[in-house]
Backbone as CSV, one residue per row, in Angstrom:
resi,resn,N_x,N_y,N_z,CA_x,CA_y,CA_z,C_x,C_y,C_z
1,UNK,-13.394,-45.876,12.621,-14.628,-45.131,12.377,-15.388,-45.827,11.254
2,UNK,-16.684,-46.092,11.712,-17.502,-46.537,10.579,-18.010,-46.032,9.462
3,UNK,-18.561,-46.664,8.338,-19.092,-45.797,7.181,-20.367,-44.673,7.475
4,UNK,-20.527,-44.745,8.610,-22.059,-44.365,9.239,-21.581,-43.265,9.772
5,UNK,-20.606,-43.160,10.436,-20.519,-41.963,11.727,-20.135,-40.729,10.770
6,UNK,-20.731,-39.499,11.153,-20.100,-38.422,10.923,-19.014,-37.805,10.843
7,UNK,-18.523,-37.389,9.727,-16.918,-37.199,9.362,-16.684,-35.556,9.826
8,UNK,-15.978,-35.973,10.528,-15.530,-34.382,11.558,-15.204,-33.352,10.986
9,UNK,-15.911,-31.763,11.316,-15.526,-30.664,10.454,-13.972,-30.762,10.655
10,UNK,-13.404,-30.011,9.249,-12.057,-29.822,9.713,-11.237,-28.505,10.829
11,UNK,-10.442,-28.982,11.138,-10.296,-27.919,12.427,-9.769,-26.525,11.359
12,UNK,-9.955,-25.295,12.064,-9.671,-24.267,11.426,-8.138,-24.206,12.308
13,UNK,-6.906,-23.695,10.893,-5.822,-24.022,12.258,-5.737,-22.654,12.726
14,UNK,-4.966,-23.141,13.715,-4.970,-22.085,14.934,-4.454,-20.630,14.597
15,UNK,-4.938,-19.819,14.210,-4.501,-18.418,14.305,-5.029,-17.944,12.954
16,UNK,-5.484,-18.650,12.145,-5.722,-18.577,10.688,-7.014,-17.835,10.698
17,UNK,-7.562,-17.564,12.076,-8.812,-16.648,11.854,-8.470,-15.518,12.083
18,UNK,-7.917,-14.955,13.167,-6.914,-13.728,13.593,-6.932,-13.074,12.167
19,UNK,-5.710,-14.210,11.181,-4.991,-13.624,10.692,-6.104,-13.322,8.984
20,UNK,-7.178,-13.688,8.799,-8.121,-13.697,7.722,-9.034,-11.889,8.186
21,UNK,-8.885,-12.292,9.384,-9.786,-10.763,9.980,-8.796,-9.503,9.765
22,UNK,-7.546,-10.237,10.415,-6.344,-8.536,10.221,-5.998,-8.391,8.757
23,UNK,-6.264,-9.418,8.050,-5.459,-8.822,6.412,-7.019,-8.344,5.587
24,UNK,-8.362,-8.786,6.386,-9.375,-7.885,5.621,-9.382,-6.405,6.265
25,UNK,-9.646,-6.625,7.276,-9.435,-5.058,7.714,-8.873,-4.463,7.429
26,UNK,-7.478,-4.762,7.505,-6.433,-3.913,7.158,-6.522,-3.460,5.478
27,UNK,-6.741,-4.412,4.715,-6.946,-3.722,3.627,-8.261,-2.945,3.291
28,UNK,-8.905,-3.374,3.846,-10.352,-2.288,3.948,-9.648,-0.854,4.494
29,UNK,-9.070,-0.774,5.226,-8.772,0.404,6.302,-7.514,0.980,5.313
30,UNK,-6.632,0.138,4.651,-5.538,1.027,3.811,-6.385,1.603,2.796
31,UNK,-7.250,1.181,2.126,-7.969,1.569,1.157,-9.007,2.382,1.559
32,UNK,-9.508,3.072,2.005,-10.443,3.509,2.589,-11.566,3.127,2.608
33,UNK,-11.758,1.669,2.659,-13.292,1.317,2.638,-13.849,1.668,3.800
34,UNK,-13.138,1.965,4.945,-13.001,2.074,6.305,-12.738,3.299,6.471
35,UNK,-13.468,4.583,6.461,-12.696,5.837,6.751,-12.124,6.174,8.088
36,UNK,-10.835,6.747,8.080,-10.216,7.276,9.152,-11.225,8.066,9.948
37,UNK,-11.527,7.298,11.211,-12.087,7.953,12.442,-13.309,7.133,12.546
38,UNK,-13.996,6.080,11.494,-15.164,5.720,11.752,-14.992,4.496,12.791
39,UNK,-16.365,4.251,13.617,-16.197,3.472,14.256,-16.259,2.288,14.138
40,UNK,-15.552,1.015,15.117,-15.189,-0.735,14.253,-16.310,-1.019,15.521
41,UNK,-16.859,-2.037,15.291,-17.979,-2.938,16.670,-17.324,-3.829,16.212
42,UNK,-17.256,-4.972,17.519,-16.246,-6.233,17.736,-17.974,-6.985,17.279
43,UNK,-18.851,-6.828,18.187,-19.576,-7.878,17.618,-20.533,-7.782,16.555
44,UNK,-20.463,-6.797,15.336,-20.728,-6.363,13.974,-19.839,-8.000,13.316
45,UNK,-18.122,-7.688,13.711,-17.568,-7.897,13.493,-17.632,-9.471,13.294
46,UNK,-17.621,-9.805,14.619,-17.957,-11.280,14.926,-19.128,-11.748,13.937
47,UNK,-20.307,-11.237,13.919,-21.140,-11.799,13.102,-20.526,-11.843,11.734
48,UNK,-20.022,-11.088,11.223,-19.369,-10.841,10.096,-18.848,-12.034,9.758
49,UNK,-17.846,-11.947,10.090,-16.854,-13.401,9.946,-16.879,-14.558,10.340
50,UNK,-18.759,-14.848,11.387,-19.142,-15.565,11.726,-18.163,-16.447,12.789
51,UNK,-17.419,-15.609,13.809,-16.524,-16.313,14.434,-16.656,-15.242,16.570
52,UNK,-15.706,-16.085,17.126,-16.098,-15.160,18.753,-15.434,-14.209,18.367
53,UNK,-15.257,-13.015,19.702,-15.148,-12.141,19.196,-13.373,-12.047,19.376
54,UNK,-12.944,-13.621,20.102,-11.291,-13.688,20.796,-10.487,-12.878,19.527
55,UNK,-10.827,-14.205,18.249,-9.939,-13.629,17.333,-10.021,-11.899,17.020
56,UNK,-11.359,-11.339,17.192,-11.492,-10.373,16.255,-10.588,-9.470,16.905
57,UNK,-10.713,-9.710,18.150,-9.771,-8.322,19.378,-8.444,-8.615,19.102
58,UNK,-7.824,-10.258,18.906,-6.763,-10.297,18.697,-5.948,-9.155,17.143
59,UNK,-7.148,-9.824,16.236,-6.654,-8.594,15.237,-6.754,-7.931,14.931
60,UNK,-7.839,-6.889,15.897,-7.720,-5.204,16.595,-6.363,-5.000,16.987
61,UNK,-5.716,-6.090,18.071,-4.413,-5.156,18.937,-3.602,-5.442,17.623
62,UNK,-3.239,-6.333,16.863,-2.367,-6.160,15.422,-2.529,-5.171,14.831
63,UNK,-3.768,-4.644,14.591,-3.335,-3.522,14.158,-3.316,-1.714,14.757
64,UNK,-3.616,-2.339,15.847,-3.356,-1.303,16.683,-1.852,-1.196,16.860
65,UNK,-1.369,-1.724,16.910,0.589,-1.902,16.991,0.460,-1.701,15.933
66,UNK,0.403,-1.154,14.555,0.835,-0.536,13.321,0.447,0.568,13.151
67,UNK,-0.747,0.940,14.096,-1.002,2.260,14.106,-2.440,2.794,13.559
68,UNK,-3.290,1.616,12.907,-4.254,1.822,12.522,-5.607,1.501,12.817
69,UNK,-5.897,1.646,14.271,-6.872,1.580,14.871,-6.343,1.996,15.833
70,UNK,-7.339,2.895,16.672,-7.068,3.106,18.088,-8.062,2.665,18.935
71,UNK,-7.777,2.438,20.520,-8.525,1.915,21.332,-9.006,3.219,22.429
72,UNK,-10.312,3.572,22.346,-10.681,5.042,23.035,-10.835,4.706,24.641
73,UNK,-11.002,5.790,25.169,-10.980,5.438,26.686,-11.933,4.744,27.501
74,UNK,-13.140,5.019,26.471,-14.586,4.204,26.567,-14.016,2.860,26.070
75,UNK,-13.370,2.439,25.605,-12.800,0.901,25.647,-13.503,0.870,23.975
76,UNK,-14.423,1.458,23.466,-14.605,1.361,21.831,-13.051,1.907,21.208
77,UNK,-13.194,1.247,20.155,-12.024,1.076,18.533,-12.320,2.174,17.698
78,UNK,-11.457,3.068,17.309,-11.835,3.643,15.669,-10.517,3.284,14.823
79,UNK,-11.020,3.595,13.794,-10.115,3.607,12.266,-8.899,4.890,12.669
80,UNK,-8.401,4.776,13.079,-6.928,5.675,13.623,-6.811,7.114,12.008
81,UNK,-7.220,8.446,12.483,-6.723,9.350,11.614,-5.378,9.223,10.896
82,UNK,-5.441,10.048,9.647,-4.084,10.339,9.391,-3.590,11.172,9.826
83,UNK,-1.870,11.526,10.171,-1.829,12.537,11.039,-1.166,13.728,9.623
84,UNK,-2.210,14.276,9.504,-1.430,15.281,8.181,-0.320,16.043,8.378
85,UNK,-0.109,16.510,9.722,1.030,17.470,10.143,2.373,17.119,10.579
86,UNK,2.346,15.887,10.440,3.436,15.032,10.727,3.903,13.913,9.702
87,UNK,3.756,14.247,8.269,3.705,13.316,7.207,5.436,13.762,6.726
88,UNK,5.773,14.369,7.228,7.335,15.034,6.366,8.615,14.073,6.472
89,UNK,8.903,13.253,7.742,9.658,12.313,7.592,8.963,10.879,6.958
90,UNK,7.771,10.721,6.859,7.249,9.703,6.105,7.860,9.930,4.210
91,UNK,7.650,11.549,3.805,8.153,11.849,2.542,9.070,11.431,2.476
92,UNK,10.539,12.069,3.773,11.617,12.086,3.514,12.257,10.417,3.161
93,UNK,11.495,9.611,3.725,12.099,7.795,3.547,11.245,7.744,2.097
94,UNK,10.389,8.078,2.156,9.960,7.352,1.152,10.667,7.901,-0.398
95,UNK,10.903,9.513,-0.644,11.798,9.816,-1.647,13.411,9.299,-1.752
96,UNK,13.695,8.785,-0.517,15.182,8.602,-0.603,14.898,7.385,-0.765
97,UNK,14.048,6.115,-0.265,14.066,4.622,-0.637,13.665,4.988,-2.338
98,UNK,12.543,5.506,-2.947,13.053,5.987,-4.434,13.883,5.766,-5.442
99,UNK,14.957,7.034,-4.521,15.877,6.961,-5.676,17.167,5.846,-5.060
100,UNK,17.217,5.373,-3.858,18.189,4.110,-3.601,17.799,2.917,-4.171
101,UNK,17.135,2.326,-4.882,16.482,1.303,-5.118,16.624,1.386,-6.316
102,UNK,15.873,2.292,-6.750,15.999,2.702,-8.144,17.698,2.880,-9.111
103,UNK,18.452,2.748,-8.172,19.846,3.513,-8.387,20.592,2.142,-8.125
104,UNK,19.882,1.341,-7.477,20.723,-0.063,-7.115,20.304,-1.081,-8.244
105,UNK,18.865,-0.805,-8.754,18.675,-1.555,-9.969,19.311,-1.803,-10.848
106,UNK,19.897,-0.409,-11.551,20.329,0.034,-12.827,21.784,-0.484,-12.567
107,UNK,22.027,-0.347,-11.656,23.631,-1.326,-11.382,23.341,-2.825,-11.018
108,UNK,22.005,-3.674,-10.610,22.746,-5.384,-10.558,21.367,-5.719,-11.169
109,UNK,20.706,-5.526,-11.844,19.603,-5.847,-12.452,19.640,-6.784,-13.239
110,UNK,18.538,-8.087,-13.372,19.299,-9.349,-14.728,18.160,-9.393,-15.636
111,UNK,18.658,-9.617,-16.134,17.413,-9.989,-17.480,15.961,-9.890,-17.055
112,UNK,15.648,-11.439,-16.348,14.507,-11.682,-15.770,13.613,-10.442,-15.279
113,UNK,14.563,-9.501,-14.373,14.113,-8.434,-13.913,13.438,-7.189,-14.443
114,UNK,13.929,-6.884,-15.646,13.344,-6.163,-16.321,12.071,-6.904,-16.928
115,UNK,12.161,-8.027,-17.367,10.351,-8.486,-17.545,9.371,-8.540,-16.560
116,UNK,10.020,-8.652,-15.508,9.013,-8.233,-14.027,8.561,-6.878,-14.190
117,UNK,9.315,-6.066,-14.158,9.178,-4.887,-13.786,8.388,-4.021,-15.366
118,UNK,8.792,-4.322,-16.681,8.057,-4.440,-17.557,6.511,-5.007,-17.666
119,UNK,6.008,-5.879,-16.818,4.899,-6.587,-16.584,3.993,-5.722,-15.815
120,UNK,4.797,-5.325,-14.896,4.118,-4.123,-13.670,3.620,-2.993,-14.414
121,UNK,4.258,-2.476,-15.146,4.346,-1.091,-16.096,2.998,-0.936,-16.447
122,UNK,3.279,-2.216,-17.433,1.922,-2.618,-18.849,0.419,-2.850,-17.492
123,UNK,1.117,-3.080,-16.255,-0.141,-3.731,-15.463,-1.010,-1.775,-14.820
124,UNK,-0.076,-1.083,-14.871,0.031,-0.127,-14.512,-0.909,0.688,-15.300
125,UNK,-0.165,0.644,-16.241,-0.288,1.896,-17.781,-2.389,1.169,-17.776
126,UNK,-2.625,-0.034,-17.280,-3.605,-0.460,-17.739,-5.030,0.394,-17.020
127,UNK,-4.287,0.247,-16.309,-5.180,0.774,-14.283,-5.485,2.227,-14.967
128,UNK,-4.248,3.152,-15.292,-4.558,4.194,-15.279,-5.687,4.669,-16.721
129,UNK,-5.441,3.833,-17.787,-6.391,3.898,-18.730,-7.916,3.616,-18.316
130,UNK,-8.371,2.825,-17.636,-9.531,2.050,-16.843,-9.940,3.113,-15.677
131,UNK,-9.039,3.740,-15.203,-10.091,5.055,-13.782,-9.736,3.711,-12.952
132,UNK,-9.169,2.905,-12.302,-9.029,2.017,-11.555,-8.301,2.476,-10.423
133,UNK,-9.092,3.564,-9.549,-7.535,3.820,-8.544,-7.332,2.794,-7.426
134,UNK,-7.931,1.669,-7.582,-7.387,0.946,-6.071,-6.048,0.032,-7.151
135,UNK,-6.454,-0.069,-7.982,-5.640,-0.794,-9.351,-4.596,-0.293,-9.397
136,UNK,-4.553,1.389,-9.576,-3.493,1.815,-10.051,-2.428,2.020,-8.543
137,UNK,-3.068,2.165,-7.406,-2.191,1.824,-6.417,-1.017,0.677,-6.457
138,UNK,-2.099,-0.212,-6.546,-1.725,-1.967,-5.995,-0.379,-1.924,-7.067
139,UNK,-0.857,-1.740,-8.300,0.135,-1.700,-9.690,1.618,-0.895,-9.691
140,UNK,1.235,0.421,-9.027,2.646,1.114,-8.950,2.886,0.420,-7.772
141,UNK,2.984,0.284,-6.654,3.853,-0.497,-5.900,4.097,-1.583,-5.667
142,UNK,3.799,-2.413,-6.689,4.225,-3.391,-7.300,5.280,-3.150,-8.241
143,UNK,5.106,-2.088,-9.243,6.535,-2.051,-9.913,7.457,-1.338,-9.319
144,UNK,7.059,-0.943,-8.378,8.508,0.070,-7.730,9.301,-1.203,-6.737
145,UNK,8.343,-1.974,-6.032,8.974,-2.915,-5.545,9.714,-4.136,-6.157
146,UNK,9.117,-4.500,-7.288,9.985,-5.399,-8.582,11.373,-4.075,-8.949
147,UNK,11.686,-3.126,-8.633,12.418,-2.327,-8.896,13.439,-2.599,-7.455
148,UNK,12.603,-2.689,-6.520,14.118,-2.970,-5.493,14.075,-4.127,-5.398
149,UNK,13.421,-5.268,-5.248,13.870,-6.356,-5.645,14.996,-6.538,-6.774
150,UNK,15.194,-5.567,-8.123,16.190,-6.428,-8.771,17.433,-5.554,-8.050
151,UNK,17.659,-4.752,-7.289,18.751,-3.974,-6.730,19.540,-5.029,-5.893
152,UNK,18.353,-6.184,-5.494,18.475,-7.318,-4.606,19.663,-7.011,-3.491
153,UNK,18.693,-5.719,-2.459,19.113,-5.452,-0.957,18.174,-5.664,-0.295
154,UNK,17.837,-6.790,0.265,16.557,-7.274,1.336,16.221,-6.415,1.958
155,UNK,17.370,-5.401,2.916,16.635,-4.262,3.787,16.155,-3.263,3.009
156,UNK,16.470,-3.203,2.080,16.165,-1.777,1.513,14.645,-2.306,0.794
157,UNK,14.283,-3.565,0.252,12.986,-3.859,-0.475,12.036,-3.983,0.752
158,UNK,12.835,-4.812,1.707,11.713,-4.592,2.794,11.303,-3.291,3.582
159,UNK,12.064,-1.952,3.301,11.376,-1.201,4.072,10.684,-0.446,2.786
160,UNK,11.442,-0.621,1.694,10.620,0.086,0.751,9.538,-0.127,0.894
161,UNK,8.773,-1.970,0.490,7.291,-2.421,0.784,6.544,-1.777,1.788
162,UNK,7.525,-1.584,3.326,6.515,-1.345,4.173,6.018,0.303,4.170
163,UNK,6.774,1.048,3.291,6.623,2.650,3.083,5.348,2.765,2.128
164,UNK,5.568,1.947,1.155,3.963,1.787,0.048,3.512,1.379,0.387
165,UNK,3.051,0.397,1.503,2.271,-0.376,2.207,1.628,1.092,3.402
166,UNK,2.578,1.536,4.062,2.133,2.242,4.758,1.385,3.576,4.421
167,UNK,1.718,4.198,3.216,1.172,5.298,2.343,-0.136,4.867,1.654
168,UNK,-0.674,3.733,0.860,-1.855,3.258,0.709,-2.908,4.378,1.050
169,UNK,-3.214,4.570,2.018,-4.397,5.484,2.619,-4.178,7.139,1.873
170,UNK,-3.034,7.846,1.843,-2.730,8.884,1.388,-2.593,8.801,-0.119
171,UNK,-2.069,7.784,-0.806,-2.310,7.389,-1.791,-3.445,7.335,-2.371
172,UNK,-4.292,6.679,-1.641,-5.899,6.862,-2.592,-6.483,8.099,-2.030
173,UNK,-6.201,8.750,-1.346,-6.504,10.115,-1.871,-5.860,11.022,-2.696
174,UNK,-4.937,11.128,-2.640,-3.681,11.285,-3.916,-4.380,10.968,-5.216
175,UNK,-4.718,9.869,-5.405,-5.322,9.424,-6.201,-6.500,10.593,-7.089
176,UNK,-7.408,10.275,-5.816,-8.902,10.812,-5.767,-9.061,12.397,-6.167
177,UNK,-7.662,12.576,-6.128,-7.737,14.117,-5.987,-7.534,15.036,-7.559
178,UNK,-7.392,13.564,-8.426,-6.879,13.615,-9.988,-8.667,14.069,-10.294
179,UNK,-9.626,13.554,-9.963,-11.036,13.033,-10.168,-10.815,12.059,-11.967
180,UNK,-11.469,12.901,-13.152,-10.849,12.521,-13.935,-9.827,12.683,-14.870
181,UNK,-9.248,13.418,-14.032,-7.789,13.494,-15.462,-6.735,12.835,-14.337
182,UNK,-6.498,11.674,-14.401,-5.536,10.389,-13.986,-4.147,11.025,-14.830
183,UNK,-3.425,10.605,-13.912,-1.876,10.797,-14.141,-1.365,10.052,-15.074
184,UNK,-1.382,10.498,-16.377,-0.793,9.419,-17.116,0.772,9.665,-17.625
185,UNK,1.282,10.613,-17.232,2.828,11.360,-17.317,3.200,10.248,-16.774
186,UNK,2.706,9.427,-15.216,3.404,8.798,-14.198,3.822,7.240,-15.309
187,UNK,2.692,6.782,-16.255,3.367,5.803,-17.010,4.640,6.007,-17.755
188,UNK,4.249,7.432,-17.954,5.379,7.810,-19.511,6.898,7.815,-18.539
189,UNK,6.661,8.321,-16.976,8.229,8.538,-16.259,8.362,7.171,-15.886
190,UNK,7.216,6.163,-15.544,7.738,4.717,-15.302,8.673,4.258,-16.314
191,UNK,8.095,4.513,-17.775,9.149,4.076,-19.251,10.026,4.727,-18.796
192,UNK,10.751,5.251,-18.493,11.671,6.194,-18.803,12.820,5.663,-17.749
193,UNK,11.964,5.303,-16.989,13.142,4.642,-15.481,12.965,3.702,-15.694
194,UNK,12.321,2.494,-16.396,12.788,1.094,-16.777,13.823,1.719,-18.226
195,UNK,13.933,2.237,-19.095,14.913,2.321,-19.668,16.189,3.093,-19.264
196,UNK,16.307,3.451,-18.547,17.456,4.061,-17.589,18.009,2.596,-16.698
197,UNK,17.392,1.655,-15.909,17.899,0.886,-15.426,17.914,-0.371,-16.615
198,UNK,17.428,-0.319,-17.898,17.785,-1.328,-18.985,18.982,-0.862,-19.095
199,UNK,19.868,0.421,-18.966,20.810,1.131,-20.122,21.811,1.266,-18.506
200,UNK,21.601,0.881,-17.855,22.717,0.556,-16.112,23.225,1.732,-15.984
201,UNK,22.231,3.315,-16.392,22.828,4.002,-16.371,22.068,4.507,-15.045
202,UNK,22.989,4.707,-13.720,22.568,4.457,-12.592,22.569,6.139,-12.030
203,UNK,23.145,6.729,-12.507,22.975,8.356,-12.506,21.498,8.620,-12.870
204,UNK,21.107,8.473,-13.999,20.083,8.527,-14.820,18.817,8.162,-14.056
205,UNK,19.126,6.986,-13.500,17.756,6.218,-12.610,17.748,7.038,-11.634
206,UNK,18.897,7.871,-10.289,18.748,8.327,-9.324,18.067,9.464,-10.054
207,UNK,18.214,9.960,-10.859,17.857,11.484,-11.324,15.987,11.318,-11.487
208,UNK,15.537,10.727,-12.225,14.525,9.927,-12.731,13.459,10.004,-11.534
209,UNK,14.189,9.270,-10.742,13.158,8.671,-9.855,13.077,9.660,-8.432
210,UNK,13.800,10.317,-8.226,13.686,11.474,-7.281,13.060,12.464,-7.823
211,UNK,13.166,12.683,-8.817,12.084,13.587,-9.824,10.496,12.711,-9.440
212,UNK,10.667,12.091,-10.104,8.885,10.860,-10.040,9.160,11.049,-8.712
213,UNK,9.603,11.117,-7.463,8.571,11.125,-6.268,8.759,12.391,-5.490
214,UNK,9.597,13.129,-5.934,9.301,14.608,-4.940,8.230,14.969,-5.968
215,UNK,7.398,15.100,-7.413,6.419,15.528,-7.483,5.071,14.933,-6.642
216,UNK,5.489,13.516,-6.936,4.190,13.214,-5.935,4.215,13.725,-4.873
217,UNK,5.149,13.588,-3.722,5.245,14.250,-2.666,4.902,16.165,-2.181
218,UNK,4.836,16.700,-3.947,4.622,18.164,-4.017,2.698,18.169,-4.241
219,UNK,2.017,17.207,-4.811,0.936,16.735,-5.571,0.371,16.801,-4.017
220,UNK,0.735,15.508,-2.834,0.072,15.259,-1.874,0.189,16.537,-1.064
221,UNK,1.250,17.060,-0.899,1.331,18.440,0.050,0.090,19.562,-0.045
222,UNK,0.244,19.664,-1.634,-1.049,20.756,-1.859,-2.525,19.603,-1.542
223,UNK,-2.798,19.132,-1.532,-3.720,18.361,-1.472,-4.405,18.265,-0.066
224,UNK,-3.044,18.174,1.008,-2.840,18.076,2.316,-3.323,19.445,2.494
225,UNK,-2.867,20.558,1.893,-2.969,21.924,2.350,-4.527,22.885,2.337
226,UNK,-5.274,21.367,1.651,-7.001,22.140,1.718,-7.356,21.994,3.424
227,UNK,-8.459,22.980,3.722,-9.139,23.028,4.752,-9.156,21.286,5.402
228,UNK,-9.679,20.808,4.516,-10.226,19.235,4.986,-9.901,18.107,3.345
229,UNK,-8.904,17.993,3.681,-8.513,16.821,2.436,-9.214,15.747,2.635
230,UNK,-10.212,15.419,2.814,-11.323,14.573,3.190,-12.455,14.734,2.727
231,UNK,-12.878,16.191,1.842,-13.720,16.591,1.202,-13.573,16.229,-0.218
232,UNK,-13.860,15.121,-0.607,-13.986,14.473,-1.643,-14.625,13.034,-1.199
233,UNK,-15.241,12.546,-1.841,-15.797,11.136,-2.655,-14.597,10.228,-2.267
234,UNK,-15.260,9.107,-1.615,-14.009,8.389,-0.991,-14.494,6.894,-1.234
């Protein structure tokens, strides 16, 4: 090739558009930038991301297999509801991954680990000072997951992630529902369960941390229990 000829765009690799469209959406849609039930256009979409519309459908059905978009009979997409009346075995994993994680820490936890999970805290404690609730999300499940990470049981961190991953949406309303008086007890019980798993006292951490999430889980219930938990600022 000569100094003259035109130097070829680079190829976009293969799937890397799919996968740029499903991790914006999807976090638009965990977060509610996207409210549950509104409608998605493929070719909104396409212009959007300036791409056809192959990829965009491809990462419609991705996340339609997770549950968060549905495909209507008219062949249009929405933002998939939450199903409020059916949230009770979602509690039940998510309080028992909790206090298992939490309880596995305080028994194989190393050094290193507690400055992770110390880092999260301070990243935490920060969010909630600031009114930051997409912050203070991202932040607590980040330290709860640096929390089963140091328990270091792969299945148990990986389903933990995908339980805070999957709660996100209920979460920022959870959130929302503080308006301004933010939970700041939730820093003071984070201290309290990093010094319980500093002190390997592994009783202490199960106790701790099943406490810290059956209240949340009591917090979202009443919350759940208005006419339309959707009536708020989103």
């Amino acid at each position: 090739m000569s100094d003259t000829d035109p130097v070829p765009a680079p190829e976009r690799k293969r799937g890397s558009g799919v996968k740029m469209v499903y991790d914006l959406l999807r976090d638009e849609i965990l977060d509610l930038k996207l409210a549950p039930g509104s409608m998605i256009d493929e070719v909104q979409l396409a212009e959007r991301f300036k791409m056809s519309r192959t990829p965009i459908r491809e990462a419609l059905v991705r996340l339609a297999g997770e549950g968060l978009v549905e495909t209507l009979p008219n062949r249009s997409t929405i933002v998939s509801n939450i199903d409020f009346l059916n949230l009770n075995p979602f509690f039940d994993a998510l309080v028992l991954m909790y206090r298992a994680t939490t309880r596995l820490a305080a028994q194989k936890r190393q050094p290193q680990d507690l400055a992770i999970i110390r880092g999260f805290h301070e990243d935490y404690a920060e969010a909630v000072k600031t009114r930051d609730t997409l912050a203070m999300i991202a932040t607590n499940a980040a330290f709860h997951a640096a929390i089963a990470e140091a328990g270091r049981n792969p299945y148990f961190t990986n389903l933990f992630r995908r339980l805070l991953d999957d709660g996100r949406r209920i979460l920022s309303l959870y959130y929302k529902s503080y308006e301004d008086e933010f939970p700041q007890r939730f820093v003071e019980e984070h201290a309290e369960i990093i010094a319980a798993i500093e002190a390997r006292d592994s009783d202490r951490a199960d106790r701790l941390s099943r406490i810290h999430a059956e209240q949340i889980v009591s917090q979202i219930v009443r919350l759940f229990s208005r006419k339309d938990p959707f009536d708020m600022t989103l």
